[in-house]
C-alpha positions in Angstrom: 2.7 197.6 152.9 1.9 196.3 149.7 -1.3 195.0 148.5 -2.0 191.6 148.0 -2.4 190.5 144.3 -6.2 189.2 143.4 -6.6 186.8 141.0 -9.3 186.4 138.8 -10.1 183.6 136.0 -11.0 186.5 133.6 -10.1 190.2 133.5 -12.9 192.2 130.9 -12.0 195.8 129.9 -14.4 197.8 129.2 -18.2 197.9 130.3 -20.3 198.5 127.3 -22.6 196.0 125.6 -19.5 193.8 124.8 -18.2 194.2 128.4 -21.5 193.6 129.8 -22.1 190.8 127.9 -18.7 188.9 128.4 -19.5 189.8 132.4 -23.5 187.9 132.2 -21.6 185.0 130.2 -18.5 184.2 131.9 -19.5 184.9 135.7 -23.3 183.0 135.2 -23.2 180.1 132.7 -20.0 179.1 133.3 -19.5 179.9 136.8 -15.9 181.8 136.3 -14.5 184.8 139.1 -14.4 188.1 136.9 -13.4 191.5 137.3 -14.4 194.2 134.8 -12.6 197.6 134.9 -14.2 200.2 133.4 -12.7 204.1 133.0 -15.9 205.7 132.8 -18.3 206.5 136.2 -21.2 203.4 135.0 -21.7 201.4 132.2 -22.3 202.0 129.0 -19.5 202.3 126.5 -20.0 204.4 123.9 -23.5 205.5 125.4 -21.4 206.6 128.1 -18.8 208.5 126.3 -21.0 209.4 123.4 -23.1 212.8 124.8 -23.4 215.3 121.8 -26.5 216.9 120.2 -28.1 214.3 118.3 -26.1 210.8 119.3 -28.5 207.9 118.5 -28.1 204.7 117.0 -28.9 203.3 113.8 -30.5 199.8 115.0 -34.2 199.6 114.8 -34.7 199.6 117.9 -36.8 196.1 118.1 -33.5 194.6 117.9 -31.0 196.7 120.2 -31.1 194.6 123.0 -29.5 191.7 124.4 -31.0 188.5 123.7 -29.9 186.2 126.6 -33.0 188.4 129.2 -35.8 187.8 126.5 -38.1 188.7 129.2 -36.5 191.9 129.4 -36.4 192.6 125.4 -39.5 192.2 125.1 -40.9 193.9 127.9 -38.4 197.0 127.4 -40.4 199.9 125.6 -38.4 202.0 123.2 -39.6 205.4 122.7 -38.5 205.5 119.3 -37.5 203.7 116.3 -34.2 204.9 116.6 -33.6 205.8 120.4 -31.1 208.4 121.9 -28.0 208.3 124.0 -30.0 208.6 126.9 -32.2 206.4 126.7 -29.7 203.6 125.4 -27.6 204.1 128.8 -31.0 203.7 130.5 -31.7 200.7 129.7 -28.0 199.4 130.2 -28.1 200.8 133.6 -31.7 198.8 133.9 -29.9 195.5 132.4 -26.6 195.8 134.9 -29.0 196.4 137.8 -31.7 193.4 137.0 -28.7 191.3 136.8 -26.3 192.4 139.8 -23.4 192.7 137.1 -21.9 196.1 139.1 -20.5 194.3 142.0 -17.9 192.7 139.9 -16.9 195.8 137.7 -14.8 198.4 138.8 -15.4 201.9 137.5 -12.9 204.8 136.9 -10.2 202.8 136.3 -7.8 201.7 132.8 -5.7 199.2 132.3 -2.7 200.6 131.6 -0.8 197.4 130.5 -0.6 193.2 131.0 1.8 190.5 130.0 1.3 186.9 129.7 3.6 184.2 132.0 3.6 181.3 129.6 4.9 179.1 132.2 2.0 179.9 134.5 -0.6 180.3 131.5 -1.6 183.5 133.4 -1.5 187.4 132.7 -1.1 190.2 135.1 -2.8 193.1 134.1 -1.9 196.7 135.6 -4.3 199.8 136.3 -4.2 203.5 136.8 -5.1 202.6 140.4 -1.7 201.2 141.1 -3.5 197.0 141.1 -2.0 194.2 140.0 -4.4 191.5 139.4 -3.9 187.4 137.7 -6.2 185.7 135.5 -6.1 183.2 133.1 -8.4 185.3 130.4 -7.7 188.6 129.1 -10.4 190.5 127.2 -10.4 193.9 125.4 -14.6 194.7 124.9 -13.3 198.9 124.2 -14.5 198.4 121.0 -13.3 199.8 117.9 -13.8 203.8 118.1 -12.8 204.2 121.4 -9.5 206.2 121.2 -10.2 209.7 120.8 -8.6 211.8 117.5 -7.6 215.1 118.2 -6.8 216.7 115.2 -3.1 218.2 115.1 -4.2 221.7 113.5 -1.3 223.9 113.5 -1.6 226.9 116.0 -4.5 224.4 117.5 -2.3 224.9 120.9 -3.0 228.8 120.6 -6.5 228.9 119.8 -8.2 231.4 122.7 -12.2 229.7 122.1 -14.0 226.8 123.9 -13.4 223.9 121.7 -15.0 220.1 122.0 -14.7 216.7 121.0 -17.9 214.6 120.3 -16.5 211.4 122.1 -15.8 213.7 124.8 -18.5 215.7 125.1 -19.8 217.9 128.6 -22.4 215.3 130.7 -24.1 218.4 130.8 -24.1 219.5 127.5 -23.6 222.9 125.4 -25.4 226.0 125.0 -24.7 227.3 121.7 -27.2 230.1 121.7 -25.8 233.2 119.6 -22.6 231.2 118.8 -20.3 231.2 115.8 -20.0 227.3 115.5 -17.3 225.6 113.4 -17.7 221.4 112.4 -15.0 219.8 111.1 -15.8 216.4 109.5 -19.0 215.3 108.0 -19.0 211.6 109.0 -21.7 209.6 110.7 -21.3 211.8 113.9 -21.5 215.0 112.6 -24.4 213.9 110.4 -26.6 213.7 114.0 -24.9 216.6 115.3 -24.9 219.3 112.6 -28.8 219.5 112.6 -28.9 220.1 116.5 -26.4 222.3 116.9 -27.6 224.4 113.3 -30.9 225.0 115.5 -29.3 226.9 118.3 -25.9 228.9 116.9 -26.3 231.8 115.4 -23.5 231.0 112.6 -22.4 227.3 111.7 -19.3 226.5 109.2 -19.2 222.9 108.3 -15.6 221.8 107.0 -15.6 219.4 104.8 -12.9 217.1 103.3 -16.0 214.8 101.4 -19.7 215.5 101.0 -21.3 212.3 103.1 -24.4 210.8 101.5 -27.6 210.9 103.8 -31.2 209.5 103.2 -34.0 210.2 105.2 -34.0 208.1 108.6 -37.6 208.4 109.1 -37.7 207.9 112.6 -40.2 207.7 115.2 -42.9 206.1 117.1 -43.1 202.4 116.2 -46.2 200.0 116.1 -46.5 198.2 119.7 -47.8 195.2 117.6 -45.4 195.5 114.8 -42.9 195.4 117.6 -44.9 192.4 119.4 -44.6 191.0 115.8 -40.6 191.6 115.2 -39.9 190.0 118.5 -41.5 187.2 117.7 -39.6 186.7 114.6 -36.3 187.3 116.5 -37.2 184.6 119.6 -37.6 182.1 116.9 -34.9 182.6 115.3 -32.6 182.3 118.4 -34.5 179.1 119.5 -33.6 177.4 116.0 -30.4 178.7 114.9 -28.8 176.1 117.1 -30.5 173.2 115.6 -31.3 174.1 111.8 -28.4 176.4 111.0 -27.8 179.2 109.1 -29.9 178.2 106.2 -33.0 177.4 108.4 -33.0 180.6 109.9 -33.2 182.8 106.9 -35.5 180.6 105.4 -37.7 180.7 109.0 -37.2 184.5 108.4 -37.9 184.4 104.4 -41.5 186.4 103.5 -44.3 183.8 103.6 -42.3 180.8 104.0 -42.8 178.1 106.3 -40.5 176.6 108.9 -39.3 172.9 109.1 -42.2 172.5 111.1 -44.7 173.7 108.5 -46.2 176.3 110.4 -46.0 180.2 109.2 -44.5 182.3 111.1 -43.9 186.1 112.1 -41.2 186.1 109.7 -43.2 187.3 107.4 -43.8 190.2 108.6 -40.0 191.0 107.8 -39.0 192.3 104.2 -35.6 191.1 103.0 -33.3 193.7 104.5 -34.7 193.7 108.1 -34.8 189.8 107.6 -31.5 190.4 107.4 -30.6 192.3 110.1 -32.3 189.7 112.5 -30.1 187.1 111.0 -27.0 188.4 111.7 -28.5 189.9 115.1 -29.5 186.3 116.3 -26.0 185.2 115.1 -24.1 187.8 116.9 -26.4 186.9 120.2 -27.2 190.5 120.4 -23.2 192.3 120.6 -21.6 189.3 122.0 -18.7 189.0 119.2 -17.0 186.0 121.1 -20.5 184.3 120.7 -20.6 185.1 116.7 -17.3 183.6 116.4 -18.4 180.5 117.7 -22.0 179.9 116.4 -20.8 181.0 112.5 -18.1 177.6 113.0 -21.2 176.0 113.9 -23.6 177.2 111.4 -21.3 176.2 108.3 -19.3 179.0 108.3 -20.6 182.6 106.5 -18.4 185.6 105.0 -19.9 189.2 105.4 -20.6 190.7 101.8 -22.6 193.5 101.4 -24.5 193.3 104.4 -25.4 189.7 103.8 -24.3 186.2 105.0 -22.8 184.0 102.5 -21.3 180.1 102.3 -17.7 180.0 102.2 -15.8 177.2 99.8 -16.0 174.7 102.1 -11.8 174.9 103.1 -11.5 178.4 103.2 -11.5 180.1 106.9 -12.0 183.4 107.8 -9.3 186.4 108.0 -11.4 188.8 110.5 -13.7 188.7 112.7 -17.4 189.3 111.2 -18.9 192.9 111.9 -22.4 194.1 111.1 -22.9 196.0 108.4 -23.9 200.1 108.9 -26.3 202.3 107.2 -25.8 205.4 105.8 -28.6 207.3 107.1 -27.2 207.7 110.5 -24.4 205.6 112.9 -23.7 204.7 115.9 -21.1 207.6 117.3 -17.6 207.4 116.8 -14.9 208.1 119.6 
């Protein structure tokens, strides 16, 4: 017998901090029937995936959070200025918990395909499971890493030793005690794994197409009141950005200025690069992409350059979505 079709007014996949975040917007301010399928066993995304020696991200911490629980961001104590792949999925756990956001995902599941009816302004999307579910919305929140690359070494197929991939790393982890370890790539990911793994093998061979450039992250424990102080800065700018703009913001955010209302703020607390980063943090609302789409039309319109927000001529549009810029002393991991 078959199974009935469901419909939904919006199908997510994926259930990361995009997935999540899509889920908390569409279901509870505007009231719409979701379903989010996820392939993993929980939540999390990359944080899921994402398990090898060293995996981090490389957001102050202050501001890795979402912004529509302030309660929760500021109450939420990060154990270090750049917190680990634990930790992270902690805390998303602790978000889709607070706000009953797994009763409408479904886990272990992909979508393997969906087409659009454009008489009945509706897609059908298909999963592993065999489901065939409606809905008016379709949205991909799998990010942009999150097909795996498996190199195609010759004789790869005939290699007799236990080989891994970080995106697809064992849940419970590696021994590499008195191992011969080989690397291949140096990018952002390997720059978090290599000193790990170095401290246990016995050998380690990194290959190397192009030496990566690395400063010091200088992590660690962060200020409570410098963090107290941060948040501040990043409420503010969330509570104004909708009625000052762009321009208001980063001059709320500017070192010793003063607001429209005249009064200082915590802002100053922020030199120019962080400032920065809680611009285009407050912007983004904290991962939700659909929401930085939306607000930048509002705000005047910005381009991305250099990891700062600039006007555009006033007729010009933009070709891609905005992205946040990366540093080079460690990433977030790639899949």
């Amino acid at each position: 017998m078959a199974t009935a079709t469901q419909n939904f007014d919006a199908v997510v996949v994926g259930a990361g901090f995009s997935g999540i975040y899509m889920l908390k917007s569409l279901r509870d301010k505007l009231g719409l029937r979701v379903r989010v399928y996820e392939a993993g066993d929980t939540v999390g995304g990359t944080w899921y995936w994402n398990r090898y020696p060293g995996a981090r991200c490389d957001s102050d911490a202050y501001i890795y959070g979402f912004t529509f629980d302030k309660q929760l961001l500021q109450e939420w104590e990060w154990s270090e200025r750049y917190p680990e792949q634990p930790e992270i999925l902690r805390y998303l756990e602790h978000v889709a918990k607070r706000h009953d956001l797994k009763r409408d995902m479904q886990f272990n599941t992909r979508v393997i395909g969906g087409e659009f009816d454009e008489q009945t302004n509706l897609w059908t999307v298909h999963t592993d499971k065999g489901e065939d579910v409606t809905a008016r919305f379709l949205i991909a929140a799998v990010g942009t890493l999150s097909y795996t690359n498996i190199p195609k070494f010759k004789g790869f197929d005939k290699y007799k030793g236990k080989w891994y991939h970080t995106s697809q790393f064992p849940h419970s982890g590696v021994d590499f005690t008195a191992k011969r370890v080989g690397v291949v790539g140096t990018g952002a990911t390997a720059v978090q794994a290599i000193p790990e793994i170095a401290q246990q093998a016995k050998q380690l061979v990194v290959f190397q197409r192009t030496a990566n450039y690395c400063v010091p992250a200088r992590n660690g424990k962060v200020d409570p009141e410098v963090t107290k102080a941060r948040h501040l800065a990043v409420f503010r700018a969330i509570d104004k950005l909708d009625r000052v703009g762009v321009d208001g913001v980063r001059e709320l955010l500017g070192e010793g200025r003063r607001d429209p209302s005249g009064d200082f703020t915590a802002g100053a607390q922020l030199d120019t690069r962080q400032a920065d980063l809680v611009l285009q943090f407050v912007q983004s609302g904290g991962h939700d992409r659909a929401a930085q789409g939306r607000r930048l039309a509002r705000a005047d319109c910005c381009t991305h350059h250099r990891g700062r927000l600039t006007p555009w001529p006033q007729k010009e549009k933009p070709a891609t979505p905005l992205r946040r810029s990366r540093s080079s002393r460690s990433r977030r991991p790639r899949r």
